[in-house]
Each structure stands twice: as C-alpha cells, then as structure tokens.
C-alpha positions as CSV (number, residue, x, y, z in Angstrom):
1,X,-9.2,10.8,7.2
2,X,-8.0,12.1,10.5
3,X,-10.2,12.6,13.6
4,X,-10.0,15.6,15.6
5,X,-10.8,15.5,19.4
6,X,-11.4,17.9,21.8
7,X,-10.5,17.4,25.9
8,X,-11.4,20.1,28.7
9,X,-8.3,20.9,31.2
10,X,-9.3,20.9,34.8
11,X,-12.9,22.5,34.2
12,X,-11.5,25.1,32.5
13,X,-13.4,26.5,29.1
14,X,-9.9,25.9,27.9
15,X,-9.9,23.4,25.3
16,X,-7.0,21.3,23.3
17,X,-7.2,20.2,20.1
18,X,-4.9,17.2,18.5
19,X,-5.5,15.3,15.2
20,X,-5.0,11.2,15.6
21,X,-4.7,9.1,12.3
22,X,-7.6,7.0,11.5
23,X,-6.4,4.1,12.9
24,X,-9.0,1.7,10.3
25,X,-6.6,3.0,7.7
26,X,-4.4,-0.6,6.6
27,X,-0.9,1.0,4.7
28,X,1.2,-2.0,3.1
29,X,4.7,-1.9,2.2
30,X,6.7,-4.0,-0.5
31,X,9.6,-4.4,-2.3
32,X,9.9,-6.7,-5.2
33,X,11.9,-7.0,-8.6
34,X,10.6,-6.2,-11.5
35,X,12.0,-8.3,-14.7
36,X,9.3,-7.3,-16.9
37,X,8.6,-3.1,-17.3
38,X,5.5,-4.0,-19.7
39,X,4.4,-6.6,-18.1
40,X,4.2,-4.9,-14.3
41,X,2.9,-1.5,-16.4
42,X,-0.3,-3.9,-18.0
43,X,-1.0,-5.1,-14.7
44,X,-0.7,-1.7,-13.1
45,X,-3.1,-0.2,-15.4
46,X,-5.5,-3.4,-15.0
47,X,-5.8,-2.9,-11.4
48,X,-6.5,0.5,-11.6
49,X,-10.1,1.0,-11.8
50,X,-10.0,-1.2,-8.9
51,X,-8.3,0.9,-6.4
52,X,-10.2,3.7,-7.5
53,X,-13.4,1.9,-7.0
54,X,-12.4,0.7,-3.6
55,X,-10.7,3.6,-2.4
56,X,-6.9,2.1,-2.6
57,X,-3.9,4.5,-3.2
58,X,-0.4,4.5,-3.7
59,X,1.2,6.8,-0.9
60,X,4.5,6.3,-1.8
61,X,6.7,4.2,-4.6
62,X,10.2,4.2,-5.5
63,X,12.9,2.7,-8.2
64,X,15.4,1.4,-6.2
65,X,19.5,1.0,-7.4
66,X,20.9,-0.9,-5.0
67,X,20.1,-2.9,-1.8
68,X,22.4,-2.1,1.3
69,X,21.1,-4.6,3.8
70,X,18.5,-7.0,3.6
71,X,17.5,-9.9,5.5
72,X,16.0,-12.0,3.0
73,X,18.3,-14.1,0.8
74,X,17.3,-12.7,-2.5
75,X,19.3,-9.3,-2.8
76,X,17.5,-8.0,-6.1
77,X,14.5,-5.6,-5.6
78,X,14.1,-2.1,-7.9
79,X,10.7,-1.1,-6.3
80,X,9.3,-0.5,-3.3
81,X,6.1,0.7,-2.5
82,X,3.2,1.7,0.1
83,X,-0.7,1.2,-0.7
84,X,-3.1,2.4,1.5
85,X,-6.1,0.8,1.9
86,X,-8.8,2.5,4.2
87,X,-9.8,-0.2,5.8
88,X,-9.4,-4.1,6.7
89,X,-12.6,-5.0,5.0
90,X,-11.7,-2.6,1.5
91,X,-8.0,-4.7,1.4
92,X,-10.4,-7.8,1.2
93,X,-12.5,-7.1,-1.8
94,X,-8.8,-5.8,-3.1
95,X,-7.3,-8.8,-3.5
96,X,-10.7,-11.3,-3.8
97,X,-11.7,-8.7,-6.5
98,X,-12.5,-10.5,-9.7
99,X,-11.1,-8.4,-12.3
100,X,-7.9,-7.7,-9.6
101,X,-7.7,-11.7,-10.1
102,X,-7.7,-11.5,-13.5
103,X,-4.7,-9.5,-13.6
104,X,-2.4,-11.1,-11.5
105,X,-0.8,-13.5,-13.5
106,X,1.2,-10.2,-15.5
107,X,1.9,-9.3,-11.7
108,X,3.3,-13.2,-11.0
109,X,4.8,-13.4,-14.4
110,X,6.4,-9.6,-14.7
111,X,7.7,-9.8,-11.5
112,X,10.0,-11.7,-8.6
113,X,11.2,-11.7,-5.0
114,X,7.8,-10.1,-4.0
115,X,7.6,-9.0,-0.2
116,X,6.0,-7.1,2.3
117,X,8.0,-5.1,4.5
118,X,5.1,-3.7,6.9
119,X,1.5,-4.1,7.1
C-alpha cells in the first residue's frame, strides 16, 4: 500500500503530490540451498494457505547458478528470495503459525545454508 500526501508551497493553491512506501511493510531476503526439489516444493505448498491468510507474498525469487562473492563460508546457495510481509505483527503469526510449524521440518530437512540477506 502506498500513501499519498499532499503539501501547499508558500500559500499557494499549488499543491504537490508524492507517493511514500508504507513503511509498516517488513520485506525479507534469503538465499539458501536447496538439496531436496520435493521436499522444499511440499513445504512450499504447505505454507501456502498461510500466506494467503495473513497477507504474505513472494515479491521476488530466483534459481541461482553460481555464487560470485559471498561472505559467509558456505559457497552453495540456488535460491534466493524476497517475502513481504505487511507488517511486524503479520511476520509474527507467520512464523508462530501452527500449521507454518507443522511444515518446517520438510523446510529444515529439504534444505541447507539458509540465510537472510536483508530484513
């Protein structure tokens, strides 16, 4: 969601508009390896009702070849990623979500070198 706001120039009925992001919107980044296609896909599809419940999308995600520079020690990712979350509060009931809990063990077992990049 973006808010629009309005400011008046020197009295003037002349009026600027700009848009700002929402800045309550959370956007987190990751990389990880995935070892297990099936695996990550089952969990994928198990969180899914979740984030559309809360409200949680994937902006951007991307199969990755080869790493160029990194400073962590493990060199193998193929994925990175951005979920946005539109608010603090929503990426809390995310990841305390029962049936989000439920699923994580394909995440922990399908995958490796999980980390985030931004938040």
């Amino acid at each position: 969601m973006k808010v629009l706001f309005f400011m008046m120039i020197m009295g003037s009925s002349v009026l600027a508009q700009a848009e700002i992001e929402d800045v309550s919107v959370i956007k987190l980044m990751f990389a990880l390896q995935i070892n297990d296609p099936q695996g990550y896909q089952l969990y994928r599809e198990g969180i899914a009702p979740v984030m559309k419940e809360l409200g949680v999308t994937v902006l951007e995600e991307y199969e990755v070849s080869r790493v160029i520079k990194t400073q962590s020690h493990e060199k193998t990712l193929n994925r990175v990623a951005i979920f946005q979350f539109p608010n603090e509060v929503v990426k809390a009931q995310f990841f305390s979500n029962s049936q989000y809990l439920a699923v994580k063990p394909l995440f922990e077992a399908s995958t490796s070198n999980f980390r985030k990049l931004i938040e």
